[in-house]
N, C-alpha and C positions, 0 to 999 in steps of 0.2 A: 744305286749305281755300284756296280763289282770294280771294287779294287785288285792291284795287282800289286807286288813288291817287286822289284829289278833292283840287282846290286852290279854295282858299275866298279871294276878290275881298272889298275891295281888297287886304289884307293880304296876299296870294299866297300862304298860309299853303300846305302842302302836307300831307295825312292820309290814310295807309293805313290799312285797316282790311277786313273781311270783306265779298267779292263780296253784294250782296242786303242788306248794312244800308242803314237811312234817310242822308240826308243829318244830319237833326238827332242820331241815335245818333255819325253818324263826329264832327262839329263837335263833340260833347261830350268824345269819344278825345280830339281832338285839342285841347281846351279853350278851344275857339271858341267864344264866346258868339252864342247866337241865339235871340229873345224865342220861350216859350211858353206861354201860362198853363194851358194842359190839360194838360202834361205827355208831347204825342206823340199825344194821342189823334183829332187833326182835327176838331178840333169849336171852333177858338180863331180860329184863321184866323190869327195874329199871327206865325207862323214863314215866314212870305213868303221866299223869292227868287227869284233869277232864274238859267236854267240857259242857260251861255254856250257851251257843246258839251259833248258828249260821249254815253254808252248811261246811258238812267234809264228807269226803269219808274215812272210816277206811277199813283195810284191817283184815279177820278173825287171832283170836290169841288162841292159848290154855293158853295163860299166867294170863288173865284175867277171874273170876269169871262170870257169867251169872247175878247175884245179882250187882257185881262189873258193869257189862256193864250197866247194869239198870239203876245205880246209872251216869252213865255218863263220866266213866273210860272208857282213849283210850290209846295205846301206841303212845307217839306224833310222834316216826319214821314209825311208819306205818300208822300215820294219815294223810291226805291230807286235805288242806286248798281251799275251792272250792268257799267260798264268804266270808262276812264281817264275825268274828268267835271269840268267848268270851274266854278263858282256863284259869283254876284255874289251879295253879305247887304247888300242896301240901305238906305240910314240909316232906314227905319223898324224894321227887324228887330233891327241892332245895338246894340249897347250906346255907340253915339254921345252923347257930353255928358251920359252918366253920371258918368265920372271927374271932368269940371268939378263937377258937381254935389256930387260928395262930395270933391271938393278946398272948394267952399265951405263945407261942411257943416264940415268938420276945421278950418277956420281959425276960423268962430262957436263951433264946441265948446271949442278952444285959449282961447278969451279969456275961456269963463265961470270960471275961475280963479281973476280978479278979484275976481268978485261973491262967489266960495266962503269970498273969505278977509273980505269983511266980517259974515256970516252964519252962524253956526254954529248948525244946527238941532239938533243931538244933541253929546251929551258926547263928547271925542275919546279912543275907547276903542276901537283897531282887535282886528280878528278875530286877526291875528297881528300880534306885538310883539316887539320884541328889548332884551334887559335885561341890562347889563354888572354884572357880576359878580366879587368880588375875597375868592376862597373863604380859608378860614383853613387852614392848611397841617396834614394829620393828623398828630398825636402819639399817644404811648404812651395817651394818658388820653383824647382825644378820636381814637377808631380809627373812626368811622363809613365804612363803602364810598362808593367815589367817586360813583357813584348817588345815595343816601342823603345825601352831603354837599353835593350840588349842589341836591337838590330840597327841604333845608334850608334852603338861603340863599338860594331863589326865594322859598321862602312866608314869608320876613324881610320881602320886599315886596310879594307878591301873595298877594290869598286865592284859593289853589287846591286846595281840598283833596286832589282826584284827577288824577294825574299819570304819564301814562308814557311812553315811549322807545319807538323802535325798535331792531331788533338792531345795525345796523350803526351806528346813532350808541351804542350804547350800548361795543362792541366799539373803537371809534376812542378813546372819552373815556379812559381812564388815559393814551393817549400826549397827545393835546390836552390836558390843565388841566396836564401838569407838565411840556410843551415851554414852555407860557408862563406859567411860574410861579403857576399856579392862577389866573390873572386871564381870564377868559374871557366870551363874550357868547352869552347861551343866543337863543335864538326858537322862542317859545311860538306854539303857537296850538289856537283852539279848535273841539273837536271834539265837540258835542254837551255833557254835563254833563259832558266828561273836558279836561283840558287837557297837548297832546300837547309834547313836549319836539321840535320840529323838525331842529334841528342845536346844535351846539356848534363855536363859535370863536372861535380865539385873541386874545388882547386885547380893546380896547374896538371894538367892531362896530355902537353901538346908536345913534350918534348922527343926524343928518340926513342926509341922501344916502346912508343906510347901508341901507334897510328900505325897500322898494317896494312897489306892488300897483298892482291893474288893475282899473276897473271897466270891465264890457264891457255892452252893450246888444245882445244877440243878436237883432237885426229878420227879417220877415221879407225885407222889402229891402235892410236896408242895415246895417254893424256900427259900430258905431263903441265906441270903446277912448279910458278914461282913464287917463292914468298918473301913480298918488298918491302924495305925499311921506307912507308911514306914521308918521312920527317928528311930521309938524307938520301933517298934514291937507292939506297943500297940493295942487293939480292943477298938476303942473308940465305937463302939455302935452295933445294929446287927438288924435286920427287915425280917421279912416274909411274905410269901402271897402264897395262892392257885393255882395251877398250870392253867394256863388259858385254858390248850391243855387238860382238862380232859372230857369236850363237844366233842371230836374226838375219845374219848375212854379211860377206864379209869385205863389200863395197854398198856403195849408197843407195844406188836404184832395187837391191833387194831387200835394203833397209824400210824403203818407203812401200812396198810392195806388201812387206810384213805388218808395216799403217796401217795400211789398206787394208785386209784380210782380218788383223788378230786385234787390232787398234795401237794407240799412237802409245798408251801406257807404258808398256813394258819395258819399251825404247826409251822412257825417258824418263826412268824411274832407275835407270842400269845406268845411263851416265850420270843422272845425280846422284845416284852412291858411290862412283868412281870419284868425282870430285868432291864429297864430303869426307872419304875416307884417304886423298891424298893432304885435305888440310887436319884433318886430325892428326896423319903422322906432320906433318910440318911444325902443327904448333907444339905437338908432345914432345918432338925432340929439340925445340928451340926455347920452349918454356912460355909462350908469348898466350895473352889470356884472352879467348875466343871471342870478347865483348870488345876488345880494341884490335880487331878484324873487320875494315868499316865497309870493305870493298872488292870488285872481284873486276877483272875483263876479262873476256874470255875471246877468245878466236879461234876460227873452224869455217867449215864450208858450206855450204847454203844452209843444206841438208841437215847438217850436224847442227848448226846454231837454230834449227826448228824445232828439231828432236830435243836438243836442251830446255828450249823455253815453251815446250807443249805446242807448238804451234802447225796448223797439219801439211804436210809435206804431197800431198799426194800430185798437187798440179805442178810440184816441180818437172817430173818428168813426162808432161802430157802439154804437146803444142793447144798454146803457146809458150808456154814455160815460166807461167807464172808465180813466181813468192809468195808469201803473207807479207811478208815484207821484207826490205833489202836494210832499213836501218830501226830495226825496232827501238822504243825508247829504253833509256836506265826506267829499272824496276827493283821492287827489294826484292833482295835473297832471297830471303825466306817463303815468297812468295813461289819459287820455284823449288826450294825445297831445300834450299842450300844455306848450312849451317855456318853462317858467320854470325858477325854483331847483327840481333832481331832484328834492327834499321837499316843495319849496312847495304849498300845499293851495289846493282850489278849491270854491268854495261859490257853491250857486243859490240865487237868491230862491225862499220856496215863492211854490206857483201854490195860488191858490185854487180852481181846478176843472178839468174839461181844456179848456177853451174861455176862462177867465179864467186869465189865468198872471203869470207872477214879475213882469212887467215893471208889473199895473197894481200888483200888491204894493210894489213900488218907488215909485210913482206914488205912493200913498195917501201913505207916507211921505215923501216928498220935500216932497210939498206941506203937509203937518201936516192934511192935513183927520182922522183921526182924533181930533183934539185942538181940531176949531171944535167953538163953542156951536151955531152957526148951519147950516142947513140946507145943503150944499154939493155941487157936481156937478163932477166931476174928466172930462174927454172925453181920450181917447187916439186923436188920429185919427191912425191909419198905416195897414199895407198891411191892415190888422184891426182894427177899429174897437171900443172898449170903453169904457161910460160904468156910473160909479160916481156913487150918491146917497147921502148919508149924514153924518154928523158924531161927536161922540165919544160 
């Protein structure tokens, strides 16, 4: 197959890629942002630039001026890349004073923190917990399995009736509780009506700075990531960044469109690296050690929480409008690709339907409107706009 080289102005970026693709397919290879909201299909007009030399086969457009074509303006998804090829991505096209924008957005998210700690809207009772524990040493008369005597002296403190382990933490525990003299710090978390035994370590582990998590707001513009002190509720800090899937289209139905056509991968390979590399800067600049990171929520709209967890989107927008599912279960991270504690678990907000999702669920609660006497209207205006009427 004939290669071609295109370098993408101003950036001089330079993208090989296959004789006869779009300029906007190569810009994606090559992770150059360039607005589209159809997704490729020319019919948006917003993937504008301008071709500074080279062989392109542009295909006719009524979106473009005559004066405009003159001038060297092509739509890049309808343009073909046929040899070596020059394009300027003009500040209407690129993602210019976006980064400003969500560098503002991360310093106003960082400072509601403040407000978090004079407010407590719900009992502080995180999904995962960690609980230092100082087991009794087995004797002749009390011979209970190391198992059995750990999940003993959990339910001393927690009502948990149902409780189990994994292999590998369960295989590890004889050498852990008698490297540290039985005094060990479990982390729990909850999995439906089961409560999963996460890890086991050594000594006292459960204090402040010890237990993390993440609340993520998966937009379809834009992410942004809190990172929660689970021991005292606190938001020590919060970061943002542009949604990397808006090169696939730049609302949801040509999200799921691009599913359809190019497959669900790419979509959902773009927001797991959006959200691994918003916790990376989190814990780099907070010091906090990626293995007591036990946990994540995340919130977003139907669409968006499919696209995170692989799950295929295409019957969202096809009567009768059916999900994969509106409350998927906690899963580990890592399973979806997200780099916290190897065990740490991940939980969605359920969606209410495929077109109402986690995020106004969050919304409802956040704002206690479940719980007015009074008549109450909740308005979510983002790149998908959702209004909620109703009271308790």
């Amino acid at each position: 197959m004939k290669k071609v080289r295109v370098t993408f102005y101003p950036e001089g970026e330079r993208v090989e890629a296959r004789r006869g693709a779009t300029l906007l397919e190569i810009a994606k290879e090559g992770g150059i942002f360039i607005a589209s909201i159809c997704g490729g299909d020319g019919i948006c007009g917003r993937c504008r630039v301008i071709i500074k030399g080279g062989e392109v086969e542009a295909a006719p457009t009524t979106l473009l001026t005559r004066e405009e074509i003159q001038r060297g303006y092509a739509l890049a998804c309808q343009t073909k890349a046929l040899g070596e090829v020059e394009v300027l991505i003009p500040p209407e096209t690129r993602a210019e004073g976006a980064q400003i924008l969500i560098d503002e957005d991360a310093q106003r998210f960082r400072a509601l923190y403040a407000v978090s700690e004079e407010q407590a809207f719900f009992r502080h009772d995180p999904l995962v917990k960690k609980l230092y524990l100082e087991l009794p040493r087995p004797t002749l008369q009390d011979n209970l399995a190391d198992q059995e005597r750990l999940f003993r002296e959990i339910r001393r403190y927690l009502n948990v009736p149902l409780m189990q382990m994994g292999l590998k933490v369960l295989q590890s525990l004889p050498e852990v509780v008698r490297r540290s003299d039985w005094k060990v710090t479990a982390t729990l978390g909850r999995r439906g009506g089961t409560t999963e035994l996460i890890q086991v370590e050594p000594g006292d582990r459960a204090g402040a700075g010890r237990n993390f998590g993440l609340a993520v707001d998966v937009g379809t513009s834009t992410v942004v990531a809190h990172l929660v002190d689970l021991a005292t509720s606190q938001t020590i800090d919060a970061e943002a960044c542009y949604n990397s899937q808006l090169p696939f289209g730049e609302e949801v139905t040509r999200r799921i469109i691009y599913a359809e056509r190019e497959g669900l991968k790419p979509l959902n390979e773009a927001i797991v690296s959006d959200i691994n590399n918003l916790i990376s800067a989190l814990v780099s600049r907070n010091r906090v050690e990626l293995h007591d990171v036990t946990t994540l929520v995340c919130a977003g709209n139907t669409t968006m929480l499919h696209l995170l967890l692989g799950l295929d989107p295409s019957h969202l927008r096809k009567s009768p409008y059916i999900p994969t599912a509106t409350t998927p279960p906690p899963v580990r991270a890592a399973e979806v690709g997200i780099k916290i504690n190897p065990r740490g678990l991940l939980y969605t907000m359920p969606n209410i339907g495929s077109w109402v999702g986690g995020d106004i669920t969050a919304g409802i609660l956040a704002t206690g409107l479940y719980q007015m006497e009074g008549l109450t209207m909740f308005i979510d205006i983002g790149t998908n706009g959702e209004i909620v009427l109703g009271n308790r």
